[in-house]
LOBA-631655 format. One record per residue (C-alpha): residue number from 1; residue in three letters; y, z, x. Coordinates in nm, 4 decimals, decimal comma, always signed. Last residue first. Layout:
N
i NUM&aa ALA&Y Y&Z Z&X X
...
This chain:
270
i 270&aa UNK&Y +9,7565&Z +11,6507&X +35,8211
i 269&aa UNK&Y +9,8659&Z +11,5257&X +35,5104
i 268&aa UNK&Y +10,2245&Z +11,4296&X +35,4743
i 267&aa UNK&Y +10,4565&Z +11,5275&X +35,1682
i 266&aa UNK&Y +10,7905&Z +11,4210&X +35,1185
i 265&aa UNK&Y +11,0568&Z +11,5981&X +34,9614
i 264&aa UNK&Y +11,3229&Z +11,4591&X +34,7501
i 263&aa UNK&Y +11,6116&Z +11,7392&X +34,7842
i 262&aa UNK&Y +11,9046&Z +11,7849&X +34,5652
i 261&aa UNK&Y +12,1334&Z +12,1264&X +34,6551
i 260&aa UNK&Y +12,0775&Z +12,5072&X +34,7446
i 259&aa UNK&Y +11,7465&Z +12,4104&X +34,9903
i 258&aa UNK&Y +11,4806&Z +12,7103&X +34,8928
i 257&aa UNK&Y +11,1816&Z +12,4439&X +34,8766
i 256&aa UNK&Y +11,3030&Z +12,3052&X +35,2175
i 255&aa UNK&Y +11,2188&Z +12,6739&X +35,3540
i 254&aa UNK&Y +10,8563&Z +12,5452&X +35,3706
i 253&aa UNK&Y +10,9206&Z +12,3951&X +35,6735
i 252&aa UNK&Y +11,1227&Z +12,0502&X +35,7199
i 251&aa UNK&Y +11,0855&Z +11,7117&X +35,9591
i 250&aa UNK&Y +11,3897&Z +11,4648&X +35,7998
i 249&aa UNK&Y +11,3508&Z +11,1547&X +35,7030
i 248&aa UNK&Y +10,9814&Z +11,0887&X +35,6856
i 247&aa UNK&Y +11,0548&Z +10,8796&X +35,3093
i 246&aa UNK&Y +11,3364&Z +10,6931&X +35,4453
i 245&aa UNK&Y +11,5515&Z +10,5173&X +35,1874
i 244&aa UNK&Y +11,8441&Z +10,5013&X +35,5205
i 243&aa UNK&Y +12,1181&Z +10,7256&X +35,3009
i 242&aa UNK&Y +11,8472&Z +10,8984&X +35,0958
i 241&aa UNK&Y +11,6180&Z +11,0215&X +35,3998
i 240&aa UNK&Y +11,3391&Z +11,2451&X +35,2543
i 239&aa UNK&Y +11,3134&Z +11,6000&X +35,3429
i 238&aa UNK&Y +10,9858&Z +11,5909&X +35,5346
i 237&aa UNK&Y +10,7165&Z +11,8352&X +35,5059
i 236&aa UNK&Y +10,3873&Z +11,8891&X +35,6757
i 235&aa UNK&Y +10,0815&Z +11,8837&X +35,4549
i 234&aa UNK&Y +9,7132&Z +12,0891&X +35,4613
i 233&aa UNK&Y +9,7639&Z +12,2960&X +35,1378
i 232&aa UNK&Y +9,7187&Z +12,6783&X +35,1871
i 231&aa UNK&Y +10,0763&Z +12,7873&X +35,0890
i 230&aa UNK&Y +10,1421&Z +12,4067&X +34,8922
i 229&aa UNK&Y +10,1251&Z +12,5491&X +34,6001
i 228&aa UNK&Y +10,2941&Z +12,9261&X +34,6828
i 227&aa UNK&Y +10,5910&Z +12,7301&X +34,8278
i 226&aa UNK&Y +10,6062&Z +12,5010&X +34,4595
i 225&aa UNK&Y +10,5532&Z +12,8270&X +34,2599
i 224&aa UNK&Y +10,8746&Z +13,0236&X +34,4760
i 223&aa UNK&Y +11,0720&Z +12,6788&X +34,3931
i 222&aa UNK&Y +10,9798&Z +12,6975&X +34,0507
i 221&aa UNK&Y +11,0628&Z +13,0674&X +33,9878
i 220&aa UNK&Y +11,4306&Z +12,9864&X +34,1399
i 219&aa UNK&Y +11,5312&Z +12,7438&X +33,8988
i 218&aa UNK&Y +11,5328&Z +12,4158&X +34,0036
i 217&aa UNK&Y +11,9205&Z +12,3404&X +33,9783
i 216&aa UNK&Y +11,9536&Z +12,1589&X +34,2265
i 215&aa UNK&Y +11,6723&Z +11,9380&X +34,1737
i 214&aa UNK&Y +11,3834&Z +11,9477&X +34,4117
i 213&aa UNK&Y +11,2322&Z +11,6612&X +34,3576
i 212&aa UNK&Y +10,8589&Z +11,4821&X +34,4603
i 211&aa UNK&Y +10,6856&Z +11,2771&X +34,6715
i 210&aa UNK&Y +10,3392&Z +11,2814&X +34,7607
i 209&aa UNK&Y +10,0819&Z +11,1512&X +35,0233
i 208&aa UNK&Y +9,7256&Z +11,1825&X +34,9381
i 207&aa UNK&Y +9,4880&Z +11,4940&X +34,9910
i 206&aa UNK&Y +9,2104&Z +11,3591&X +34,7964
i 205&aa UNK&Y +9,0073&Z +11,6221&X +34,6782
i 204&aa UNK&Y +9,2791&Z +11,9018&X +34,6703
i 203&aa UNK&Y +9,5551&Z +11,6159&X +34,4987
i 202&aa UNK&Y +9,3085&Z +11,5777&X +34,2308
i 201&aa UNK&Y +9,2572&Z +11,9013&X +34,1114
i 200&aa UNK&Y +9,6243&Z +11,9969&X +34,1143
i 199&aa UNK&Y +9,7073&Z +11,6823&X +33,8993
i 198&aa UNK&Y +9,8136&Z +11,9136&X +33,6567
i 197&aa UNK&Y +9,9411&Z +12,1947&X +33,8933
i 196&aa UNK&Y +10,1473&Z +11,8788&X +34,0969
i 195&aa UNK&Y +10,3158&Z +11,8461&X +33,7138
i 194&aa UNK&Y +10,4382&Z +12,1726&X +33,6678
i 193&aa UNK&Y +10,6099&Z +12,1805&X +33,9785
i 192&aa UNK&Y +10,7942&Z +11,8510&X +33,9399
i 191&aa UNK&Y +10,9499&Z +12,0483&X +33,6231
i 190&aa UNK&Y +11,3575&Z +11,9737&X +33,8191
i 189&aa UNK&Y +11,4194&Z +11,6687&X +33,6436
i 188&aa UNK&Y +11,0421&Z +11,5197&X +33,6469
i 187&aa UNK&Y +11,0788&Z +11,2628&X +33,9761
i 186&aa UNK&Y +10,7047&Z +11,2650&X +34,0716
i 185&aa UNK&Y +10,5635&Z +11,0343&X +34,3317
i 184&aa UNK&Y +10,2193&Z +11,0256&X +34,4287
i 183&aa UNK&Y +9,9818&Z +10,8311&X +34,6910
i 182&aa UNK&Y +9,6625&Z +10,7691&X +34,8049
i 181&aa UNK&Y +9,4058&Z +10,7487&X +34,5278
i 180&aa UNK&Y +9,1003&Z +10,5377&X +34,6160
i 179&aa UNK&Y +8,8719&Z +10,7567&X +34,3954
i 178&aa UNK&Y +9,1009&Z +10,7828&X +34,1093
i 177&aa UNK&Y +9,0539&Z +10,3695&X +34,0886
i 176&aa UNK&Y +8,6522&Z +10,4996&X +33,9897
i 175&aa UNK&Y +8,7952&Z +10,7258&X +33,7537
i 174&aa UNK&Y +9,0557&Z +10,4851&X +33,5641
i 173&aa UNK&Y +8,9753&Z +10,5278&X +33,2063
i 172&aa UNK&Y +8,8086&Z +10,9230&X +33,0911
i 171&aa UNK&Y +8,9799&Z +11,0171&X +33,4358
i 170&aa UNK&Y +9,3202&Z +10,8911&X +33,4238
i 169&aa UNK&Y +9,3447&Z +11,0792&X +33,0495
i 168&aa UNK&Y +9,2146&Z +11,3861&X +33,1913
i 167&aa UNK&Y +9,4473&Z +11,3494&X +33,4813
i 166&aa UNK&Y +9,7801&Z +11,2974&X +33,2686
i 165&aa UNK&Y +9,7270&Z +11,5986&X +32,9937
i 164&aa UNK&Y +9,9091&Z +11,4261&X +32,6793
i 163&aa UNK&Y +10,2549&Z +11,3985&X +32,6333
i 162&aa UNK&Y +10,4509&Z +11,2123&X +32,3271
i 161&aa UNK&Y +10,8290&Z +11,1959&X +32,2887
i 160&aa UNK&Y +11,1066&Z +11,2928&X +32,0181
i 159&aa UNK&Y +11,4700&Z +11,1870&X +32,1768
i 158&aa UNK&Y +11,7604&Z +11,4391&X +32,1397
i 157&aa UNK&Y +12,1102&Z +11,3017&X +32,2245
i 156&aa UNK&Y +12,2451&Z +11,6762&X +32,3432
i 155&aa UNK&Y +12,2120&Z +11,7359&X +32,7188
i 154&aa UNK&Y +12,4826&Z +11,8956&X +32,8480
i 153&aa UNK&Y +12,2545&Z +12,1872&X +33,0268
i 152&aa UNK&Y +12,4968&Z +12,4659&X +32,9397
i 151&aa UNK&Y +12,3383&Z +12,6071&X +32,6206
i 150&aa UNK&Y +11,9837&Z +12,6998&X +32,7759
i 149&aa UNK&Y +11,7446&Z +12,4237&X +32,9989
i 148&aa UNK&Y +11,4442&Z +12,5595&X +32,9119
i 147&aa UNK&Y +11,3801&Z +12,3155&X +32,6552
i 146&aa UNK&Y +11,5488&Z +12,0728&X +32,8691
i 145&aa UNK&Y +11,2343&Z +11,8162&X +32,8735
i 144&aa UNK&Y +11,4099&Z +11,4692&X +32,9909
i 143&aa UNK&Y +11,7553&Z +11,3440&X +33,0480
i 142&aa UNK&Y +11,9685&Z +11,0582&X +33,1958
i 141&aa UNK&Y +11,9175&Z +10,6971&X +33,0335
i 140&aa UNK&Y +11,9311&Z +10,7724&X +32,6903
i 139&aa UNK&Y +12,1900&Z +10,5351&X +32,6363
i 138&aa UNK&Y +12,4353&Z +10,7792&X +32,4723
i 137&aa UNK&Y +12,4220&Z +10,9875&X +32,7638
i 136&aa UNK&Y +12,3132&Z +11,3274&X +32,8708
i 135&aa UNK&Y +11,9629&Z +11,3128&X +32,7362
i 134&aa UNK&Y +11,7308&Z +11,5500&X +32,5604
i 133&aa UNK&Y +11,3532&Z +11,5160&X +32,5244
i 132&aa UNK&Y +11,1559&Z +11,6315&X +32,2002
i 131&aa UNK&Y +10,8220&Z +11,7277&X +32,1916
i 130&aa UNK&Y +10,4616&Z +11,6036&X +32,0182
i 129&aa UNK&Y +10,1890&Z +11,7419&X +32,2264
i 128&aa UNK&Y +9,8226&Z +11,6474&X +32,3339
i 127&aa UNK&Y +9,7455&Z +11,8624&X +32,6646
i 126&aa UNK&Y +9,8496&Z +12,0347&X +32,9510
i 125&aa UNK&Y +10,1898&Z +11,8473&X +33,0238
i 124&aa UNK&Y +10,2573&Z +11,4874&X +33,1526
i 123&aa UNK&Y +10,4349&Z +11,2366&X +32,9422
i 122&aa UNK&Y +10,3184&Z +10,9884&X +32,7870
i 121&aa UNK&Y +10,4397&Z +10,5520&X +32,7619
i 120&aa UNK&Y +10,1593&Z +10,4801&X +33,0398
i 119&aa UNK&Y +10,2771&Z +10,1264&X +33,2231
i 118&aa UNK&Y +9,9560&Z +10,0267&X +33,4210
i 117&aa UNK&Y +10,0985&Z +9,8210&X +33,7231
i 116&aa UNK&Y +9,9255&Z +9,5522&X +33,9223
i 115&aa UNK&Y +10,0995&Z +9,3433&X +34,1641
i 114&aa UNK&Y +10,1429&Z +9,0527&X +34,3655
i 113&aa UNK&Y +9,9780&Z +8,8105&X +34,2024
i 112&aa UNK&Y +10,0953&Z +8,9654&X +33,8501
i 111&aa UNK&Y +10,4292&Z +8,9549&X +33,9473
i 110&aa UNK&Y +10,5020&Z +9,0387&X +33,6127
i 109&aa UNK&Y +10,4094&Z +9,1998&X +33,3208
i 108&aa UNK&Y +10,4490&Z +9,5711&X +33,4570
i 107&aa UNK&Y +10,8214&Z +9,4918&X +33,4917
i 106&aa UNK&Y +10,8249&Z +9,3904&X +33,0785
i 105&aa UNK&Y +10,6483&Z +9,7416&X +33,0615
i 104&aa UNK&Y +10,9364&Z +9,9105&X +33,2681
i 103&aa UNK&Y +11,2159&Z +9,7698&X +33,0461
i 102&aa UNK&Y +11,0590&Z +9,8526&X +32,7058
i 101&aa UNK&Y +10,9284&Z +10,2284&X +32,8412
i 100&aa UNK&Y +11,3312&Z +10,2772&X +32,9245
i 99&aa UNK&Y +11,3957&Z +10,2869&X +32,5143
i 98&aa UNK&Y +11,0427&Z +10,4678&X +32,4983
i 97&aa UNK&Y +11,1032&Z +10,7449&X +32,7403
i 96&aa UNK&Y +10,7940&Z +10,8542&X +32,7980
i 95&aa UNK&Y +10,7137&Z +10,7532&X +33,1705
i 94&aa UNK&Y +10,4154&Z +10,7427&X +33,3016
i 93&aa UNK&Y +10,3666&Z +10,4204&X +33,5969
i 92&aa UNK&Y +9,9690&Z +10,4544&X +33,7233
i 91&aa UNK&Y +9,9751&Z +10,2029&X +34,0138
i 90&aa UNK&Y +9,7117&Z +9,9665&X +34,0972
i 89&aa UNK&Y +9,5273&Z +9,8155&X +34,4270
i 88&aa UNK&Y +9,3883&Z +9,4586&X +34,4135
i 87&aa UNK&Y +9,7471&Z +9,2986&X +34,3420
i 86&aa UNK&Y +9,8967&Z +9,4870&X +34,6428
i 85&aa UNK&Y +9,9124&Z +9,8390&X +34,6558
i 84&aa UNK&Y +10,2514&Z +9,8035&X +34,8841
i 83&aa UNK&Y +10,4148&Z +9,5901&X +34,6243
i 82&aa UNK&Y +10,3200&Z +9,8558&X +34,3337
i 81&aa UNK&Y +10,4954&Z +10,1227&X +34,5412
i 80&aa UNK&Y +10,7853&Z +9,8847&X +34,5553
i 79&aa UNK&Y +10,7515&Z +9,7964&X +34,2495
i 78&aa UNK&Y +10,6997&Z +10,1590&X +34,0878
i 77&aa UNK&Y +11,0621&Z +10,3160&X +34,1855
i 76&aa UNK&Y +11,2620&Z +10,0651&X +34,0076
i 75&aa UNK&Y +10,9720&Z +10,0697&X +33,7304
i 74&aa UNK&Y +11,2670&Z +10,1374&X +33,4255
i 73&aa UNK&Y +11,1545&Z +10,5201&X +33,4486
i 72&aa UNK&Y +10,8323&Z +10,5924&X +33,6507
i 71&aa UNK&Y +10,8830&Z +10,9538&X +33,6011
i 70&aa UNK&Y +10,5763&Z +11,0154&X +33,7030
i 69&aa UNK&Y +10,4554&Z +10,7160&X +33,9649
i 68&aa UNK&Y +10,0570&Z +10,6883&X +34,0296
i 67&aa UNK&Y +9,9322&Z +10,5428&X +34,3732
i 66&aa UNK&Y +9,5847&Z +10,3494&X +34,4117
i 65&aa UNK&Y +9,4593&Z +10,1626&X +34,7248
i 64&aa UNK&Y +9,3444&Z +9,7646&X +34,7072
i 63&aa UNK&Y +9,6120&Z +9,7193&X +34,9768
i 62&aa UNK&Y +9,6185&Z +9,9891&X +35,2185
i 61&aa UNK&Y +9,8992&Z +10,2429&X +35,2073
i 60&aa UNK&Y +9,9961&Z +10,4751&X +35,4616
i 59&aa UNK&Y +10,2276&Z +10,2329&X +35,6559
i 58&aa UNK&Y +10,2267&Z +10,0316&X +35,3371
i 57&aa UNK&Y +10,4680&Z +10,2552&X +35,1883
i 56&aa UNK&Y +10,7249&Z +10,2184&X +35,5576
i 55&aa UNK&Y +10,7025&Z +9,8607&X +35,5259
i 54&aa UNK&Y +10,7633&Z +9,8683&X +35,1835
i 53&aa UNK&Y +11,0724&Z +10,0807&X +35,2395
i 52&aa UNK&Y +11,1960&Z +9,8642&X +35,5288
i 51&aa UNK&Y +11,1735&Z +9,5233&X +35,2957
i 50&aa UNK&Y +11,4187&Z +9,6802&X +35,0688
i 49&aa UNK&Y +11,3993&Z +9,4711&X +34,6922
i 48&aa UNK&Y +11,7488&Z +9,5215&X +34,5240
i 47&aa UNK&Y +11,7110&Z +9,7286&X +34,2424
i 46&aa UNK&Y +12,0523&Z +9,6824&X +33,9754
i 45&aa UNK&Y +12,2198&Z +10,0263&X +33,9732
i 44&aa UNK&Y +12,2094&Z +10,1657&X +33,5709
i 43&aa UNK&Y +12,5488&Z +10,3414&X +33,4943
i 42&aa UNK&Y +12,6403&Z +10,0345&X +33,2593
i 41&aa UNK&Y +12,2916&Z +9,9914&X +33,1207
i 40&aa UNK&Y +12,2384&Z +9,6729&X +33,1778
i 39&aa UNK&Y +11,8551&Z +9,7217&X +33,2902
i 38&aa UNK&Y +11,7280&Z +9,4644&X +33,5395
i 37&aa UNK&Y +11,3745&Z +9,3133&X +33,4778
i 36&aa UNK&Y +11,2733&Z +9,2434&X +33,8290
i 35&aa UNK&Y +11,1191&Z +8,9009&X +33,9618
i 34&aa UNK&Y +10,9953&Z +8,8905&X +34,3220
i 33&aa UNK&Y +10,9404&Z +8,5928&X +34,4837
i 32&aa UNK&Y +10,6317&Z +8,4846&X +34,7477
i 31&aa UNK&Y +10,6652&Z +8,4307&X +35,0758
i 30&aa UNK&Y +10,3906&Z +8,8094&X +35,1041
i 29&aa UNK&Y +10,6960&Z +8,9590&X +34,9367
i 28&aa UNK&Y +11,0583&Z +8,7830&X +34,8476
i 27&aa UNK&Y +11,3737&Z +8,9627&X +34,7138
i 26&aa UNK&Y +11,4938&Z +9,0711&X +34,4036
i 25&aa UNK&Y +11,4998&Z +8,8103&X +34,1335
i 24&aa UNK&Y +11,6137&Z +8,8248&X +33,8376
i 23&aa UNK&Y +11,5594&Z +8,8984&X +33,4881
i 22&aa UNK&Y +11,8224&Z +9,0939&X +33,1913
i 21&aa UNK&Y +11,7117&Z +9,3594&X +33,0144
i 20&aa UNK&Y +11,9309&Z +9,4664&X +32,6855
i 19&aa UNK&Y +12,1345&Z +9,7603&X +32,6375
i 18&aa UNK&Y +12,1505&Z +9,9978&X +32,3687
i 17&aa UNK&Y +12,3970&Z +10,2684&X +32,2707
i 16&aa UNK&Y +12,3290&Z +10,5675&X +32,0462
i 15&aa UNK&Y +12,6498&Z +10,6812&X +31,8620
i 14&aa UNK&Y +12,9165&Z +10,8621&X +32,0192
i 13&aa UNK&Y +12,9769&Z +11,2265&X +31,9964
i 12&aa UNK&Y +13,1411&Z +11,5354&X +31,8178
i 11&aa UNK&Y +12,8540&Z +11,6860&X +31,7057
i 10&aa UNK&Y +12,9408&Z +12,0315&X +31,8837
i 9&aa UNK&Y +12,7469&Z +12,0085&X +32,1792
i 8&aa UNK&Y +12,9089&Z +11,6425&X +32,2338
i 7&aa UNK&Y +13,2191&Z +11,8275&X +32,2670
i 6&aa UNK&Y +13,0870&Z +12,0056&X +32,5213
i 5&aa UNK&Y +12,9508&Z +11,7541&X +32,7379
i 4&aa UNK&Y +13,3055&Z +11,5600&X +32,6941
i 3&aa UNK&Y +13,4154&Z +11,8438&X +32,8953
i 2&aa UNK&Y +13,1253&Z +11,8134&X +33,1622
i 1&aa UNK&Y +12,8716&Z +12,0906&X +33,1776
């Protein structure tokens, strides 16, 4: 916990900040331009489009495929994903956060001929729940479910949320784009396990490619679920590449689970 952290524990804090959404553009795609609403959120790094990365998403994904994005956030992570599905293909964006939901639907509206994302403002636990999400910054830009979290977590702007059960609701709308599923990233702050055991189901009949985090401080339970998961699951595992945005970074065994700091692992079928 930081100082100010601690302070803030004991009401002793700013008020909420807001920041508006300014848009630009990012780079090109298919010689056409890419527009990106930018959040101005001081800490917030502006997305600069990375031709590699797309390249390297539309290695494994065909246009007119589907992907879905947890943790979508302000849709930094969903473009390129969105890019790589191509206009015919879509990309199922949750993320509950409704001061970040603003940014990431105004993302969702455009570059409509080169995209299609379905912004979902829930987020993903068993079923319909009201619960409150907790944030490290005034901005709400840094948090999420710390109900496990205990008194040194730091994360004390409280924000009440919505979830719902993610692959029921996919399924009563979007069955038929379920079937061309290919890809999933989760970034959940550390609960990535509990969300692969909702989509669980899905991920067994499709096998698609998944990303997800290992947070440093995943507690120890999680990382002994996520090894247990993925025990009889036909993937190998890469520890994604940060420093060159490499998804197959790094070729890992199931020990990558147990690694003492961040890891974004990658997940390749067989």
């Amino acid at each position: 916990m930081k100082l100010k952290e601690f302070f803030y524990k004991f009401g002793l804090r700013p008020n909420y900040k807001f920041f508006p959404s300014i848009k630009t553009v990012v780079g090109e795609h298919n010689n056409k331009s890419v527009e990106f609403y930018q959040w101005r959120e001081p800490k917030a790094k502006d997305l600069k489009l990375n031709a590699d990365e797309i390249v390297e998403l539309s290695s494994f994904i065909q246009e007119g495929e589907t992907a879905i994005d947890v943790g979508a956030h302000i849709g930094d992570s969903t473009l390129p994903i969105a890019l790589a599905c191509g206009a015919s293909g879509k990309v199922f964006a949750f993320e509950p956060n409704p001061i970040v939901f603003a940014t990431l639907a105004k993302n969702a509206a455009i570059n409509t001929e080169l995209t299609q994302i379905i912004p979902i403002p829930f987020a993903c636990t068993d079923g319909d729940v009201e619960m409150v999400f907790k944030y490290s910054e005034a901005s709400m830009s840094n948090g999420g479910d710390k109900s496990n979290a205990g008194f040194r977590d730091g994360h004390t702007f409280p924000m009440p949320v919505n979830g719902l059960n993610p692959l029921s609701f996919l399924q009563e709308r979007y069955s038929q784009d379920l079937e061309k599923l290919r890809y999933i990233k989760i970034d959940v702050e550390g609960l990535d396990y509990l969300v692969l055991k909702q989509f669980e189901a899905l991920i067994d009949r499709h096998t698609p490619y998944i990303k997800f985090e290992i947070a440093k401080f995943t507690n120890q339970d999680m990382r002994m679920a996520l090894q247990t998961y993925f025990k009889n699951k036909p993937y190998k595992f890469y520890r994604v590449d940060e420093a060159q945005s490499k998804l197959a970074g790094f070729e890992a065994d199931d020990n990558i689970f147990f690694y003492p700091t961040h890891c974004d692992v990658f997940c390749v079928p067989k």
